[in-house]
C-alpha positions in Angstrom: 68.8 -66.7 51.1 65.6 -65.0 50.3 67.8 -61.7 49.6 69.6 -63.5 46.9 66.5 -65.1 45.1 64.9 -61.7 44.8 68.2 -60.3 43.4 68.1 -63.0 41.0 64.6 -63.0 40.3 65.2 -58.5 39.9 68.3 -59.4 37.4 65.8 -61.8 35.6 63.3 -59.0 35.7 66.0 -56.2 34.5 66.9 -58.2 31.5 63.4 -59.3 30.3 62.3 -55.3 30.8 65.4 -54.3 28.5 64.5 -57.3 26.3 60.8 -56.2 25.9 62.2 -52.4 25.1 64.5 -53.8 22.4 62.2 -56.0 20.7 58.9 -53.2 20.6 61.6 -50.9 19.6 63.0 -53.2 16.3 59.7 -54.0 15.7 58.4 -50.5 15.8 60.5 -48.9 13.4 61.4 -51.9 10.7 59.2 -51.3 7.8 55.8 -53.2 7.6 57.3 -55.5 5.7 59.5 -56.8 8.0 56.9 -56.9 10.9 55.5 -60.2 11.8 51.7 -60.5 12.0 49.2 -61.7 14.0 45.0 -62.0 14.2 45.2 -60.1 17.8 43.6 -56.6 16.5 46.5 -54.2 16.3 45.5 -52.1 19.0 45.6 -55.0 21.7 49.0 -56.2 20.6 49.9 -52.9 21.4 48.2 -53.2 25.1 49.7 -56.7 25.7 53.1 -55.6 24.7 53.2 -52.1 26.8 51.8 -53.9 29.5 54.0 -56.3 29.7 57.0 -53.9 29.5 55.5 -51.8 32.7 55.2 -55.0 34.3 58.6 -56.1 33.9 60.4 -52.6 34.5 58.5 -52.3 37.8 59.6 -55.7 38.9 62.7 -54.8 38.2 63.0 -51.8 40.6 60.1 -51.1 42.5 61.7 -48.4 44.2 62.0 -46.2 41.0 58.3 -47.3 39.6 57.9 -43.3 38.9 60.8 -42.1 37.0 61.0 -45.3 35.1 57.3 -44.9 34.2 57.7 -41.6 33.2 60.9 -42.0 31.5 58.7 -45.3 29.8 55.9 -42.9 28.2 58.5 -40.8 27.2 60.2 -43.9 25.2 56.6 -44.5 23.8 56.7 -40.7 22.4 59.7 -41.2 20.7 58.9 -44.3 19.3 55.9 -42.9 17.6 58.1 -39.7 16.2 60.6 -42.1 15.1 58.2 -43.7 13.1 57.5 -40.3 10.9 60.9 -41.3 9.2 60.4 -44.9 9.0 58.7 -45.9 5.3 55.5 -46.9 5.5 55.2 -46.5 9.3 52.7 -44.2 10.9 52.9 -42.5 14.0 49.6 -42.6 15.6 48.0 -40.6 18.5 45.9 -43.4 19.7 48.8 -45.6 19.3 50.5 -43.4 21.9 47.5 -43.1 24.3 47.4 -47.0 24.0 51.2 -47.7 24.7 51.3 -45.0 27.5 48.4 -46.3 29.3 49.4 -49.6 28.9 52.9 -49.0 30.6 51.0 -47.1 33.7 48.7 -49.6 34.1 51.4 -52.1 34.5 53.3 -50.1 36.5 50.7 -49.8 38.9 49.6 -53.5 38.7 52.8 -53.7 40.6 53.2 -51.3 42.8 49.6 -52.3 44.5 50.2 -56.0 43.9 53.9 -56.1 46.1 53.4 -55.4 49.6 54.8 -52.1 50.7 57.9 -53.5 52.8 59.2 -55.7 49.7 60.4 -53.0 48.1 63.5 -52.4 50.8 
């Protein structure tokens, strides 16, 4: 029984990580005007939203918190490139240094939070 709750709660986890990656993807390459805003300073809505996404992609497969971190700051790279063609967007180097900690940090949130033998 326990096995299939924590497949459920790792398909749960799966689809809000691929969820999060969608939505700061759409929302980092529409044009400004098309962004929602906020009063959070830009720079932690950028923190929240990374660290949220490390969070839920090491949930989903603690096994793999590495690659998928790794393959994560990649995505946060491209994202900032992308927005060179993107009117009115800017790619940002502190951006970048933001998003990419914000992933590891999340990333290893979980992997010091679980205990070592949930992951099997």
């Amino acid at each position: 029984m326990l096995n299939t709750v924590m497949a459920r709660l790792r398909q749960l986890y799966k689809v809000t990580a691929w969820f999060l990656l969608l939505a700061i993807a759409t929302l980092s390459l529409v044009p400004p005007a098309h962004r929602p805003e906020t009063i959070i300073p830009h720079s932690i809505e950028h923190l929240v939203a990374f660290l949220l996404l490390g969070f839920a992609f090491a949930l989903a497969d603690p096994r793999r918190i590495l690659l998928a971190n790794l393959l994560l700051v990649g995505f946060v790279g491209a994202i900032e490139i992308a927005q060179l063609f993107v009117p009115g967007r800017h790619a940002r180097v502190s951006d970048f240094l933001i998003d990419a900690f914000a992933v590891s940090v999340g990333f290893a949130g979980v992997h010091f939070a679980l205990p070592h033998n949930s992951v099997d």
